[in-house]
N, C-alpha and C positions, 0 to 999 in steps of 0.2 A: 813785622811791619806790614801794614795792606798796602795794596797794590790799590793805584791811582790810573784811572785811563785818562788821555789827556787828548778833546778831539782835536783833528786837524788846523781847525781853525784859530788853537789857545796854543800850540806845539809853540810858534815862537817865544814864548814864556818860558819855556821850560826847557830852550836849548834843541829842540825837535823831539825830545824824546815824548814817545806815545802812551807809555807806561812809566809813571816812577812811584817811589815808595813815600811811604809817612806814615807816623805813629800816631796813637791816641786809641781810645777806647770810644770816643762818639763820631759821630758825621764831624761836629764843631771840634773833636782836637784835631781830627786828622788835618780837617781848611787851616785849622790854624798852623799845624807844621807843615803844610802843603804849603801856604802864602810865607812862614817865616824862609823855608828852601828856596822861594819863588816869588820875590817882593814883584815882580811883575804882574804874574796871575792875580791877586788880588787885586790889580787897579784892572784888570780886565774882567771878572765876576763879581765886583763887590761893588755897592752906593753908599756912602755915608758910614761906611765900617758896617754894614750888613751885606749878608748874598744877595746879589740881584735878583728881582722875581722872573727876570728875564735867563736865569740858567735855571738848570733842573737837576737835582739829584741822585742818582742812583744808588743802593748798595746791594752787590749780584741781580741785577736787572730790576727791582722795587723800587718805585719811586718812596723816597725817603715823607713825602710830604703825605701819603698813604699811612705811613708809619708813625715813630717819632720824630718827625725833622729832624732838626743838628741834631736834635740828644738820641736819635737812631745810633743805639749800638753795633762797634765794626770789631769784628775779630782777625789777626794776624792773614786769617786764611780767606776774608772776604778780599774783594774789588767794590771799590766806589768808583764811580762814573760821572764826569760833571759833564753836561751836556747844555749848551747856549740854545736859547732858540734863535731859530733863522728864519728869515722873512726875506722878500725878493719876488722876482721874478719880471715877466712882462707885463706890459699894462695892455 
């Protein structure tokens, strides 16, 4: 299974844990056993049944959209990394 990093900010989806597993051979099966384990996470990185363009994907530190988006192949021994972007601050 690959390992899933989960940031801070999406942990309540997933019971707090920072790392969990999911299968699949692409970016899009792992999301898809990631959100079926975590019907949560999905209503928080997804629009209309797509990824938000507002998360970012990683697999071992490469932006997946660099690559081949979802169909970026993940092997047992990789780490995907969903990362939200964040905005804020003072004015």
């Amino acid at each position: 299974m690959t390992s899933v990093r989960i940031p801070p900010v999406l942990r309540d989806s997933t019971d707090g844990a920072r790392t969990v597993t999911a299968s699949g051979s692409t970016v899009a099966e792992v999301l898809g056993d990631l959100f079926e384990n975590y019907p949560g996470l999905r209503e928080r990185v997804s629009q209309g049944g797509e990824l938000s363009p507002f998360v970012n994907v990683y697999v071992n530190d490469r932006d997946v959209r660099y690559r081949e988006g979802l169909d970026t192949p993940v092997g047992t021994d990789d780490t995907v990394i969903l990362l939200p972007a964040m905005a804020g601050g003072l004015r």
